[in-house]
PARO-135296 format. One record per residue (C-alpha): residue number from 1; residue in one letter; x, y, z. Coordinates in pm, 1 decimal. Layout:
<kolvos>
<kolvo mido="NUM" keti="a" X="X" Y="Y" Z="Z"/>
...
</kolvos>
This chain:
<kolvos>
<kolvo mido="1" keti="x" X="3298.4" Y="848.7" Z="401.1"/>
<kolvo mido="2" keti="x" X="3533.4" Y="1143.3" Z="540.2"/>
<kolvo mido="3" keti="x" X="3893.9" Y="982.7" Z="613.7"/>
<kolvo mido="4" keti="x" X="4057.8" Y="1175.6" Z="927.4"/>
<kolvo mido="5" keti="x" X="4289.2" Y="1252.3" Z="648.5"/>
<kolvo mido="6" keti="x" X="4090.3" Y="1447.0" Z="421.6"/>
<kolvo mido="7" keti="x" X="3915.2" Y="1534.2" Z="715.2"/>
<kolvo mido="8" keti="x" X="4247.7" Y="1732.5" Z="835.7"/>
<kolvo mido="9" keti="x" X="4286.4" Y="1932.5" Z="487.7"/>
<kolvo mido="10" keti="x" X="3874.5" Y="2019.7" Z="531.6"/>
<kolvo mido="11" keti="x" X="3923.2" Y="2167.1" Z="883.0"/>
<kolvo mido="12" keti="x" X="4274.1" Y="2362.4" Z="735.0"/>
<kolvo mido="13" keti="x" X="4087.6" Y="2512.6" Z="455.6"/>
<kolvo mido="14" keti="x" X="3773.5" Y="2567.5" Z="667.0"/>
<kolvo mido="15" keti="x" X="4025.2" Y="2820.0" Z="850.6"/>
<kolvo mido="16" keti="x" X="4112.5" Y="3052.7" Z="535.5"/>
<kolvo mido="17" keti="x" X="3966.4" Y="3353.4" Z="374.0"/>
<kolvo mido="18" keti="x" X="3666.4" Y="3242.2" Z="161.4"/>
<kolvo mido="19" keti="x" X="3861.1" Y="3351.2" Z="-190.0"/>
<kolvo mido="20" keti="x" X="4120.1" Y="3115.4" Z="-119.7"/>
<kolvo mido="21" keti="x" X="3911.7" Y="2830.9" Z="49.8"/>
<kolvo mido="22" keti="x" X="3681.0" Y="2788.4" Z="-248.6"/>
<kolvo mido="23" keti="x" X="4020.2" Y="2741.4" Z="-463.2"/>
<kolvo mido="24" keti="x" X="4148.0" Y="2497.8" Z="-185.3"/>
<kolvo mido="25" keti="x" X="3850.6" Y="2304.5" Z="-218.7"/>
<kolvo mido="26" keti="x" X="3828.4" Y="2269.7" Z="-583.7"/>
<kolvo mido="27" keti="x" X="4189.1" Y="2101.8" Z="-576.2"/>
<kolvo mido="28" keti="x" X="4092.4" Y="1831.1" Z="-268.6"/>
<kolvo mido="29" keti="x" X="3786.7" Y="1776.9" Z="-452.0"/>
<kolvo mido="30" keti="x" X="4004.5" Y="1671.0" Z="-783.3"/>
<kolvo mido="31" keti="x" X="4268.2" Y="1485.3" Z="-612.5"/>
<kolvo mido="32" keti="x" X="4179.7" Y="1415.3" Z="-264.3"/>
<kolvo mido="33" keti="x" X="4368.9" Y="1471.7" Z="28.4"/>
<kolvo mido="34" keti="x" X="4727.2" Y="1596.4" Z="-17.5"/>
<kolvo mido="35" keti="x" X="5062.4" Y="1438.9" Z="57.2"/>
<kolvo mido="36" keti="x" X="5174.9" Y="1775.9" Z="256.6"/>
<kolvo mido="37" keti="x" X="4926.1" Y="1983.3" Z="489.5"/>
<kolvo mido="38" keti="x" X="5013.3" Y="2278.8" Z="693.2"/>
<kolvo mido="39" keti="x" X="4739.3" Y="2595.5" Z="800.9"/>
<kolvo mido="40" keti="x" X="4853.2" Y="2773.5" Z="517.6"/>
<kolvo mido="41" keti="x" X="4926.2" Y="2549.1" Z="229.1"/>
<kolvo mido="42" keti="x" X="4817.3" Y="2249.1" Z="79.8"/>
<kolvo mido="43" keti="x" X="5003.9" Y="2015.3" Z="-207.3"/>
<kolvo mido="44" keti="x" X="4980.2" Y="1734.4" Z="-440.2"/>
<kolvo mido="45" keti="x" X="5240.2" Y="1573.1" Z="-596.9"/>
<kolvo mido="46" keti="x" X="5189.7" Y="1430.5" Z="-936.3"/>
<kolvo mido="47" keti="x" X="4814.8" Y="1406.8" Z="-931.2"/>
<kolvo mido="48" keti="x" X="4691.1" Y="1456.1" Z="-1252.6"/>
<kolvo mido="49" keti="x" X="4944.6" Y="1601.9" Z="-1527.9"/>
<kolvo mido="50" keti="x" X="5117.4" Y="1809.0" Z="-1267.9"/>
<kolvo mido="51" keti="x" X="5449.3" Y="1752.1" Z="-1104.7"/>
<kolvo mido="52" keti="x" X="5322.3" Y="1941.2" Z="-777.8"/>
<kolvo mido="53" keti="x" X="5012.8" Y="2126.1" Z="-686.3"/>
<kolvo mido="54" keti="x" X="4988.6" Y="2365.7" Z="-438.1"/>
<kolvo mido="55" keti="x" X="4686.0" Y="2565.3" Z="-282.4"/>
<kolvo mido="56" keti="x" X="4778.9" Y="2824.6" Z="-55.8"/>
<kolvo mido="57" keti="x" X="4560.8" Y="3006.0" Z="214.5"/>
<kolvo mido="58" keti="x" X="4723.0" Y="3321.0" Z="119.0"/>
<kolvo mido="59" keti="x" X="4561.1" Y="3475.6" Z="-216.2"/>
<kolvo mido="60" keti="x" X="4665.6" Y="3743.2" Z="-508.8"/>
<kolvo mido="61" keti="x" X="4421.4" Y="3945.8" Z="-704.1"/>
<kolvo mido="62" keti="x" X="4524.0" Y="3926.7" Z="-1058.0"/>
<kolvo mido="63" keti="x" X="4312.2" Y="4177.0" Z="-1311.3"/>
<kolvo mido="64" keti="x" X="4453.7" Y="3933.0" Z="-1636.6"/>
<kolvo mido="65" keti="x" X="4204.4" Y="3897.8" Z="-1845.2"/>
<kolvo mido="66" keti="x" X="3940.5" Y="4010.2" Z="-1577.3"/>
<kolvo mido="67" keti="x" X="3961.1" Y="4040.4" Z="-1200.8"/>
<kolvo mido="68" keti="x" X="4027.8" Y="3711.0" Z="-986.2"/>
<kolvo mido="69" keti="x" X="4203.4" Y="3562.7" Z="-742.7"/>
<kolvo mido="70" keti="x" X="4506.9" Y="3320.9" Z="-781.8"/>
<kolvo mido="71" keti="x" X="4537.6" Y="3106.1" Z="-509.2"/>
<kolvo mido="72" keti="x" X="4644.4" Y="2739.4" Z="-667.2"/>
<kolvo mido="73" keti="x" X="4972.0" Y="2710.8" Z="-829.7"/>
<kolvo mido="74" keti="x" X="5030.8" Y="2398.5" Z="-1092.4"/>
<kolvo mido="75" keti="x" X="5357.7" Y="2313.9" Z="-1213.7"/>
<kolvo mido="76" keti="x" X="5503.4" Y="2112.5" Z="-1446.1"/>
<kolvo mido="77" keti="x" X="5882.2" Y="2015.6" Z="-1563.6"/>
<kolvo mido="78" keti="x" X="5956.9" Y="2286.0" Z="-1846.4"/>
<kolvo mido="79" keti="x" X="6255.1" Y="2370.8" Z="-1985.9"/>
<kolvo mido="80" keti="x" X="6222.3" Y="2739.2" Z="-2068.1"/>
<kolvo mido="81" keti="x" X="6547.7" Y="2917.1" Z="-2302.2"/>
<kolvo mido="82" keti="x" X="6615.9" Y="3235.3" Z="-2104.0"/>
<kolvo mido="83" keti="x" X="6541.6" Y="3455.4" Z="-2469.4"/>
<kolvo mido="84" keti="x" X="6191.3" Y="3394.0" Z="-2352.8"/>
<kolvo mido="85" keti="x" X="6161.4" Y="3461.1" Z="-2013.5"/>
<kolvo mido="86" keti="x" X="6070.4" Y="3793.3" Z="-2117.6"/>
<kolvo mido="87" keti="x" X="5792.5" Y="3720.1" Z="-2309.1"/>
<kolvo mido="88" keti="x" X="5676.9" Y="3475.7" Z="-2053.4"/>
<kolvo mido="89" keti="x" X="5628.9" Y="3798.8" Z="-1823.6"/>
<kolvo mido="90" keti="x" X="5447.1" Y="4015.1" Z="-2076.0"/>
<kolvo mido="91" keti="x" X="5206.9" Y="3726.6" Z="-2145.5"/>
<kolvo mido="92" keti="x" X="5126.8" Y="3673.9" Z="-1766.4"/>
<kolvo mido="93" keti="x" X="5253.6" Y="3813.1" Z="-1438.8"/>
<kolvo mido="94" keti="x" X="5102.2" Y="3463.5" Z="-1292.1"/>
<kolvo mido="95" keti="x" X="5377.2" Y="3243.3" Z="-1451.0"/>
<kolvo mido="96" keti="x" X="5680.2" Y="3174.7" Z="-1292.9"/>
<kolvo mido="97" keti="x" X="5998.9" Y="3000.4" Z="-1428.1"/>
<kolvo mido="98" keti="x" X="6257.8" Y="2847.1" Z="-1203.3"/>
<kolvo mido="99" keti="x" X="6525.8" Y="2812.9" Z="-1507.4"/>
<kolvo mido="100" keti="x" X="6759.5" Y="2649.0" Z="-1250.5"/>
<kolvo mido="101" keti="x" X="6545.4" Y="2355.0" Z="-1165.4"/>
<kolvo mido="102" keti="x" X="6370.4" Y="2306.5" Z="-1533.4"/>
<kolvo mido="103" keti="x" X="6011.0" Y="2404.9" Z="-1366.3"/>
<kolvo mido="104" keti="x" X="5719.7" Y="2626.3" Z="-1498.8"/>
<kolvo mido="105" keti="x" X="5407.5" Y="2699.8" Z="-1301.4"/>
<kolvo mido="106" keti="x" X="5066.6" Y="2902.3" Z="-1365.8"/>
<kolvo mido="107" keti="x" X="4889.7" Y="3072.6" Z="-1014.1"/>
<kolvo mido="108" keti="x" X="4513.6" Y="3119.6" Z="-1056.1"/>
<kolvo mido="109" keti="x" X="4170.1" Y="3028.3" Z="-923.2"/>
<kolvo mido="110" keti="x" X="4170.1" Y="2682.6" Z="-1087.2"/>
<kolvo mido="111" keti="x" X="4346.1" Y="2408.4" Z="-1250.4"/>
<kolvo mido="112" keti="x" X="4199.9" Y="2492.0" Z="-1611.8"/>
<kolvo mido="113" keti="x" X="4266.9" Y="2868.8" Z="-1599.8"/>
<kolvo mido="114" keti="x" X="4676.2" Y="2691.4" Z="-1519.3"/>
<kolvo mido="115" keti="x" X="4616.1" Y="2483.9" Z="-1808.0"/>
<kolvo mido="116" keti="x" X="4519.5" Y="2777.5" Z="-2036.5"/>
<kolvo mido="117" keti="x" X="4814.0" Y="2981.2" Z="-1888.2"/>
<kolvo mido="118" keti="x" X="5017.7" Y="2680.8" Z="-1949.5"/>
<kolvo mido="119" keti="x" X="4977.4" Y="2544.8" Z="-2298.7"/>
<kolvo mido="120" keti="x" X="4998.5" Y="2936.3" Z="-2392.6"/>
<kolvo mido="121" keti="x" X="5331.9" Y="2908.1" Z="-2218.2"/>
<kolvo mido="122" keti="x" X="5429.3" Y="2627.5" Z="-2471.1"/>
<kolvo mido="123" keti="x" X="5318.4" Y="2831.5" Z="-2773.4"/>
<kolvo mido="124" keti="x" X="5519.4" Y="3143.7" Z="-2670.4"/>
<kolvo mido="125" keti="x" X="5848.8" Y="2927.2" Z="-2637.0"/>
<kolvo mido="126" keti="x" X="5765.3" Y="2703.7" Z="-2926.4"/>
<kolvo mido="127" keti="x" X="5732.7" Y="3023.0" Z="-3157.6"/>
<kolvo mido="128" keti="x" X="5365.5" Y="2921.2" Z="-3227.9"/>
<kolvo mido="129" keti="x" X="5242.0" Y="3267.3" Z="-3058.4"/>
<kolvo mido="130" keti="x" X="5382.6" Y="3602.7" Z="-2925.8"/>
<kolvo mido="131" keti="x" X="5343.1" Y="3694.9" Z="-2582.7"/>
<kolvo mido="132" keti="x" X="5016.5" Y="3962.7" Z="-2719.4"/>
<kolvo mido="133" keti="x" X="4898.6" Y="3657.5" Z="-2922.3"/>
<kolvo mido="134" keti="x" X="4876.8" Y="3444.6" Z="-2648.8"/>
<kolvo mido="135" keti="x" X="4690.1" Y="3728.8" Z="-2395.9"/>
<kolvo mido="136" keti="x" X="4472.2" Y="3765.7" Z="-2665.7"/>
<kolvo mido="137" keti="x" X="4390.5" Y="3358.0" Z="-2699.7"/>
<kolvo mido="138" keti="x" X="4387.0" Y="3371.4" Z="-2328.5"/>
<kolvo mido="139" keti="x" X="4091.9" Y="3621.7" Z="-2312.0"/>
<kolvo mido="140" keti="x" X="3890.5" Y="3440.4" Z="-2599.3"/>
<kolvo mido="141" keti="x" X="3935.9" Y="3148.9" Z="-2442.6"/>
<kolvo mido="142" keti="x" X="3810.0" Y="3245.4" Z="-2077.4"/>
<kolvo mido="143" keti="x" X="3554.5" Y="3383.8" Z="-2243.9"/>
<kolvo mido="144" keti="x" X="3467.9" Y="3111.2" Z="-2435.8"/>
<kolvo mido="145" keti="x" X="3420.5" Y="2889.8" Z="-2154.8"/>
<kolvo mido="146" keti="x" X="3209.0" Y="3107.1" Z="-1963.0"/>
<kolvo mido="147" keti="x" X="2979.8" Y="3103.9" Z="-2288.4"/>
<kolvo mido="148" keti="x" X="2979.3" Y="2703.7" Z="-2250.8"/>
<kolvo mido="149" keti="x" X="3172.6" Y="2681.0" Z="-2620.7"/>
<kolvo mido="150" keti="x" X="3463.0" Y="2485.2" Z="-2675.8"/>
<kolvo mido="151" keti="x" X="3781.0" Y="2543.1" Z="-2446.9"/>
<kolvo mido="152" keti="x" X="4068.0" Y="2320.0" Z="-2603.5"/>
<kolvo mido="153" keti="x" X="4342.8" Y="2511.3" Z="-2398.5"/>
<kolvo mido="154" keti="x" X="4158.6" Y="2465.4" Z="-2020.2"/>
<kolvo mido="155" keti="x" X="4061.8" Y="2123.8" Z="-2122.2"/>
<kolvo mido="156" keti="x" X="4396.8" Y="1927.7" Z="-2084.5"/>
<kolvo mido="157" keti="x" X="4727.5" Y="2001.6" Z="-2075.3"/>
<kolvo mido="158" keti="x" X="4868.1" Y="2005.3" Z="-2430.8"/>
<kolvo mido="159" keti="x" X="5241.2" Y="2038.5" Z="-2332.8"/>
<kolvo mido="160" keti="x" X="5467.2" Y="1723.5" Z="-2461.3"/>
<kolvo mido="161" keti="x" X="5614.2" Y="1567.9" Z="-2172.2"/>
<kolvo mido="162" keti="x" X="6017.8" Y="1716.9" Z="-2102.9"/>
<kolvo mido="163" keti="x" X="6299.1" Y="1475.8" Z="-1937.8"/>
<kolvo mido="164" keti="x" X="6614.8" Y="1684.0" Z="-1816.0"/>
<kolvo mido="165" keti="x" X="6479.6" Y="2004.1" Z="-1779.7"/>
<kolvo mido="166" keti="x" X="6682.3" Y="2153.5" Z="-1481.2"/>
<kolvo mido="167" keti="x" X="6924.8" Y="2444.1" Z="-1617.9"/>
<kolvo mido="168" keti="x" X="7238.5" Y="2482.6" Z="-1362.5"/>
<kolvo mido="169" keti="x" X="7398.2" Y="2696.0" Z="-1594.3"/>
<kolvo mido="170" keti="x" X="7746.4" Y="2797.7" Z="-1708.9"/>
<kolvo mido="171" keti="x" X="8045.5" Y="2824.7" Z="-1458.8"/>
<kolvo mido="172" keti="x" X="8212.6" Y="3164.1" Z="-1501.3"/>
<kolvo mido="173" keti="x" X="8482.9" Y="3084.7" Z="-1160.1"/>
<kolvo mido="174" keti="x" X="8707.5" Y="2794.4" Z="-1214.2"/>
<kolvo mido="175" keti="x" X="8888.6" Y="2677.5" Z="-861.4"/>
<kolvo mido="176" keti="x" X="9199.6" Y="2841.1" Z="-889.2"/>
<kolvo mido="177" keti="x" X="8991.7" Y="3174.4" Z="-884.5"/>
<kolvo mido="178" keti="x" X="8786.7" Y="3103.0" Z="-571.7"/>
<kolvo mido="179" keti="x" X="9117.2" Y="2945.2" Z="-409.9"/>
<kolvo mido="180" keti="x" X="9303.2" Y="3261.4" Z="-500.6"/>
<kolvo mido="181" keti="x" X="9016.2" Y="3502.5" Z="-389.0"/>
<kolvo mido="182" keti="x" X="9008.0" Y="3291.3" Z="-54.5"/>
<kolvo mido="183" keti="x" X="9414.5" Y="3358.7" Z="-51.8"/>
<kolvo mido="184" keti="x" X="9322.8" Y="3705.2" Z="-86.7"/>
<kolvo mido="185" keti="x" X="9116.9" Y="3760.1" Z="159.9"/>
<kolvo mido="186" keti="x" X="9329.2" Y="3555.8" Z="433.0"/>
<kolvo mido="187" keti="x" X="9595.1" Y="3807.5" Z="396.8"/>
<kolvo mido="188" keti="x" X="9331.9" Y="4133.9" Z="435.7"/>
<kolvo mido="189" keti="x" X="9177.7" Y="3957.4" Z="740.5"/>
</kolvos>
């Protein structure tokens, strides 16, 4: 039986382009209806071994490792060092760290190709892989799983849960040098 709930999120995604519907639909079948609905997005929050969800009418073709779409966005609580951002960017254009409030995510088609990004995220900070190490696994792996074989990396998340992961920073202005720039600028004005 349809709740008028889920029945909501089924009429939203019936509106969207067929790419991103299809990716929509994948994530309400997982987790059921969301906690947030609008016509263009969709999101979970901690449904499986994510911190948030999101499906988003709006899609991105991404040619890593072979032409798709990305159109669902997992995140998790990550704390990444900023040495690796870098590295994080050559591995995928699809990942996005938000140092500031301790979050990682992966964009694709599906919650195992955000796994795979994911855990490959872990081994690039961890040391266990360089960024080409890790694009390399990446292909083998989506390959592997289209040849039915073993997938270990879209199976599960393999990250260790992370308390305290939000990053504000280091001050570089104490007070007396925003109270003396705001003296300054009195006597321009």
């Amino acid at each position: 039986m349809t709740t008028q709930a889920e029945k909501q999120a089924a009429e939203i995604i019936a509106e969207w382009p067929d790419e991103s519907r299809e990716a929509g639909q994948l994530v309400l079948d997982a987790y059921g209806e969301p906690q947030e609905a609008t016509q263009e997005q969709l999101v979970w929050h901690r449904v499986g071994p994510w911190k948030r969800v999101v499906a988003t009418k709006a899609f991105h073709q991404h040619d890593f490792p072979a032409p798709h779409i990305d159109a669902v966005e997992s995140v998790i609580d990550y704390r990444v060092p900023p040495g690796k951002v870098s590295a994080l960017a050559i591995f995928d254009g699809s990942v996005v760290v938000e140092r500031t409030v301790g979050e990682v995510s992966a964009r694709c088609h599906d919650e195992e190709a955000n796994q795979l990004a994911l855990n490959l995220v872990h081994d690039i900070v961890t040391g266990a892989k360089t960024a080409e190490q890790a694009r390399e696994y990446y292909a083998k792996e989506f390959l592997d799983h289209r040849r039915g074989k073993p997938t270990p990396y879209m199976d599960r998340l393999r990250i260790p849960a992370q308390a305290d992961t939000a990053d504000p920073d280091v001050r570089l202005l104490s007070d007396e040098d925003l109270e003396e720039a705001q003296r300054e600028g009195r006597q321009q004005g």
